[in-house]
C-alpha positions in Angstrom: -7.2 1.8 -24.6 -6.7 5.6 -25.0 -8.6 8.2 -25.1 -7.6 8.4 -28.5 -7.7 6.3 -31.3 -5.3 6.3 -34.0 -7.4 4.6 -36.3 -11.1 5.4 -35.2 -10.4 8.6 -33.9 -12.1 10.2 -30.6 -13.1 7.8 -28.2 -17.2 9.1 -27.8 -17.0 8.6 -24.3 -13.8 10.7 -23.7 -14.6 12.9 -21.4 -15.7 10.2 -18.9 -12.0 9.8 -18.4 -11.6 12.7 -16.2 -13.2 10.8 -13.5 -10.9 8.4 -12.6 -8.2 10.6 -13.5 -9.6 13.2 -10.9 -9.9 10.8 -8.0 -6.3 9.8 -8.6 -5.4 13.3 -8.7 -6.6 13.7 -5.2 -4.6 11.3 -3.9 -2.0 13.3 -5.4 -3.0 16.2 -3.8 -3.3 14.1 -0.5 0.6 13.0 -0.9 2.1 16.2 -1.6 -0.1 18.0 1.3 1.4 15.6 3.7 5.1 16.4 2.1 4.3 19.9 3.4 2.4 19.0 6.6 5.7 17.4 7.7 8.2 19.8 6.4 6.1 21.8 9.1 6.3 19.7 11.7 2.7 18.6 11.7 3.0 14.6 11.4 -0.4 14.0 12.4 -2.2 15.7 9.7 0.7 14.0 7.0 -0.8 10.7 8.2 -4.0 11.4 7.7 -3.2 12.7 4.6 -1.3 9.3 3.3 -4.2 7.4 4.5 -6.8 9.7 2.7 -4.4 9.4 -0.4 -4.5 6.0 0.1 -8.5 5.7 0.0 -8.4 8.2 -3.1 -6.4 4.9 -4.5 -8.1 2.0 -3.9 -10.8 4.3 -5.5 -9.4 5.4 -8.9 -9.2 1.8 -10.1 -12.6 0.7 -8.9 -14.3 3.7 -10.6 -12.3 3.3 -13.6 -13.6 -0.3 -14.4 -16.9 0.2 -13.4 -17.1 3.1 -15.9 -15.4 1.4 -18.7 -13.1 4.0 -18.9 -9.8 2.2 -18.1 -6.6 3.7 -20.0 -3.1 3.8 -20.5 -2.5 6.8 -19.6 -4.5 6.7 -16.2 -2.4 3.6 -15.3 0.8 5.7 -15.6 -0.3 8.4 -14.3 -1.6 6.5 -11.0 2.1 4.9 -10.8 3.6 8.6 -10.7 1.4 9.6 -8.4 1.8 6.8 -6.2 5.5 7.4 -6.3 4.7 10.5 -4.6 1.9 9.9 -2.2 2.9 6.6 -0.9 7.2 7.0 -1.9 8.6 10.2 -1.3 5.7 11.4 1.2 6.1 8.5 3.9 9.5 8.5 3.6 9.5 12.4 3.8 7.1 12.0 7.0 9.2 9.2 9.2 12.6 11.1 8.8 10.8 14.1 9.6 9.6 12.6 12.5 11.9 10.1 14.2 14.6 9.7 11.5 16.9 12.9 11.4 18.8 12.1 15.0 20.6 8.8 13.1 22.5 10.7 10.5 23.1 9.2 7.3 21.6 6.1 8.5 18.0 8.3 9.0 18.0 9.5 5.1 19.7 6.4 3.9 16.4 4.9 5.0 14.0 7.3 3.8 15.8 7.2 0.1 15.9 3.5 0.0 12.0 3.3 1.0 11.6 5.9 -2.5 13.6 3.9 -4.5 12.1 0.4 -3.6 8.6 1.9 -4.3 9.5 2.9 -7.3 11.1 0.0 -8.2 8.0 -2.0 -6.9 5.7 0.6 -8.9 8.2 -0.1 -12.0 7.5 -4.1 -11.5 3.9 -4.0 -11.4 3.5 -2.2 -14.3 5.5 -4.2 -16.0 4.1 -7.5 -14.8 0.5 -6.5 -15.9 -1.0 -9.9 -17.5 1.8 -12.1 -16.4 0.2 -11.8 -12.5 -3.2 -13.2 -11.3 -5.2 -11.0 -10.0 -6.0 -11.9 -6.9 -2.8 -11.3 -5.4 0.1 -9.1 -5.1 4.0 -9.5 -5.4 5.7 -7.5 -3.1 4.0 -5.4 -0.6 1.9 -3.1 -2.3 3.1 0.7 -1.6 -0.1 2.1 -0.6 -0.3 -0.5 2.2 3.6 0.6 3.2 2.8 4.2 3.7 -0.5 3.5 5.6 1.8 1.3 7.7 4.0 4.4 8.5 0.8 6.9 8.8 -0.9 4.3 11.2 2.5 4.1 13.7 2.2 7.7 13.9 -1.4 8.0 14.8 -0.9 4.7 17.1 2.4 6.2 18.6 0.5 10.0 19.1 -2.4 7.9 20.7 -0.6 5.7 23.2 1.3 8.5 24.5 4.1 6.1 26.5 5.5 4.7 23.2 7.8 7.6 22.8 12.0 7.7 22.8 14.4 6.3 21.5 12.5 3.0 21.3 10.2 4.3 18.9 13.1 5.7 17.1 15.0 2.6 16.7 11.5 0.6 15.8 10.8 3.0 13.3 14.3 2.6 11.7 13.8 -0.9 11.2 10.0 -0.6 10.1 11.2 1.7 7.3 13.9 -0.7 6.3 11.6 -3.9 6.9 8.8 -2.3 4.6 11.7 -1.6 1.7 12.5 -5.4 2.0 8.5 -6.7 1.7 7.9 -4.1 -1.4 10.6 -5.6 -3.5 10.5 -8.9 -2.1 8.7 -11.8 -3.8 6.2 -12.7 -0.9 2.3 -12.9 -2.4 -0.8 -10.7 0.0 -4.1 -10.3 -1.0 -5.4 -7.6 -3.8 -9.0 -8.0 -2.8 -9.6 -7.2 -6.6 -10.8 -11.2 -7.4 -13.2 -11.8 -4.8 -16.1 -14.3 -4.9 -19.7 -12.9 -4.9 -20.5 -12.9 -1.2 -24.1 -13.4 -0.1 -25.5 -9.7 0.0 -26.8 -9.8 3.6 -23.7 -10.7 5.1 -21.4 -9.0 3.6 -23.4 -6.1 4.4 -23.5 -7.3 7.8 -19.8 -8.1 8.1 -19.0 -4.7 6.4 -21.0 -2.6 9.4 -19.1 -5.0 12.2 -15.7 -3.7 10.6 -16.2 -0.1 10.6 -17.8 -0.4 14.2 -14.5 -1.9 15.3 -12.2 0.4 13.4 -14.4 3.2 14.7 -13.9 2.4 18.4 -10.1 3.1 18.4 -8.8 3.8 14.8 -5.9 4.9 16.5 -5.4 1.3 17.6 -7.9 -0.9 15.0 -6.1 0.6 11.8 -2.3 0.4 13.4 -3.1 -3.6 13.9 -4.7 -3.8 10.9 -1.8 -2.8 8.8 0.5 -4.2 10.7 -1.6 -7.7 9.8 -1.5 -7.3 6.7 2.6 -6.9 6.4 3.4 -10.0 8.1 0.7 -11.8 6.2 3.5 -12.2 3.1 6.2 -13.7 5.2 3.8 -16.1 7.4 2.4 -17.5 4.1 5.8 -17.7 2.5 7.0 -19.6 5.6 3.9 -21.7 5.8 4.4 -22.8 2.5 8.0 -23.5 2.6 7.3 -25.9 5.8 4.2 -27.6 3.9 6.5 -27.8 0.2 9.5 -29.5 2.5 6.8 -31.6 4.6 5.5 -33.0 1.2 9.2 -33.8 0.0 9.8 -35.9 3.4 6.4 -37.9 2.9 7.0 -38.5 -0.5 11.1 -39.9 0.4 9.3 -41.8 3.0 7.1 -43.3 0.6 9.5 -44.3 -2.1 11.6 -45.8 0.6 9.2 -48.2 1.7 
């Protein structure tokens, strides 16, 4: 759907597409302010500008269906501006920050996390239908960037986490999170969800924000850092179980 028709003309509720097209042109603006925050040296306000961007996202979509006002041209234009709010601007922000004393190896890094989100942008687009929707293949790149924005507020925060340790970790987080984006491992979308009983999920909902609130520092560093390794512990977990099935099913046929 477009907002416009070649055969019925003007879609009447045009204009109601600048919403969604807005919010996702804030997270734009979110990305490319933390390209410059971190040309500038300013790597705190970068990742709380890639985490802002990355609210402005989990936005667009939500509005979007709720409105009816889903489009073609607002899903491509989220992917471009995901490349540059969760691709160019995380990479831009860990060799900025840690990554410039390796070398080649520092902006090898950075350009392979761009080109694995777009390549993981460039799959999901192209896997639209084919996918159910409660889940995502590949680490979604909005979760990637908020990884790298949440190690720099967690590393600013605990102020003994500093070095060449944190250079080296980072190195590998960049590389690890190029890996999970174009791997095949399934996480969560949160999109399909059940109907939860009102109450409690209000309830539930107040509890989280009370514990991110205490230390976000902290609460949101673990919380992304959850979510990462939730892919490859499934994978594994279901590799074990599939292989656990086989043996019982040998030792069945053998007796």
């Amino acid at each position: 759907m477009t907002d416009f028709d070649e055969q019925s003309g003007p879609h009447p509720r045009g204009t109601v597409y600048i919403l969604p097209n807005l919010i996702t042109t804030c997270g734009l603006f979110g990305g490319f302010y933390a390209i410059i925050a971190s040309i500038n040296g300013k790597f705190l306000h970068a990742a709380i500008a890639i985490l802002i961007a990355s609210l402005f996202d989990a936005l667009d979509g939500r509005v979007a269906r709720m409105t009816g006002t889903c489009s073609k041209f607002g899903e491509q234009y989220d992917s471009l501006c995901d490349l540059v709010s969760f691709g160019a601007a995380p990479a831009l922000l860990a060799y900025m920050w840690v990554l410039q004393p390796y070398g080649r190896y520092g902006w090898m890094a950075a350009f392979l996390y761009v080109a694995t989100t777009a390549l993981r942008l460039a799959r999901f687009n192209s896997q639209i239908g084919e996918t159910p929707k409660n889940v995502f293949v590949g680490l979604p790149c909005p979760a990637a960037a908020a990884t790298i924005a949440t190690t720099v507020l967690f590393c600013r925060f605990v102020c003994t986490v500093q070095g060449e340790y944190i250079n080296v970790i980072m190195l590998f987080t960049v590389y690890f999170l190029s890996y999970l984006m174009v791997s095949t491992h399934h996480y969560c979308s949160f999109k399909e969800m059940s109907k939860p009983n009102t109450f409690q999920f209000m309830v539930g909902t107040v509890l989280f924000f009370v514990v991110i609130a205490t230390e976000p520092q902290i609460t949101l560093f673990l919380l992304f850092v959850g979510y990462i390794l939730s892919g490859p512990l499934a994978g594994v977990y279901h590799l074990v179980r599939h292989k656990k099935k086989q043996s019982d099913g040998k030792g069945k046929h053998a007796v």
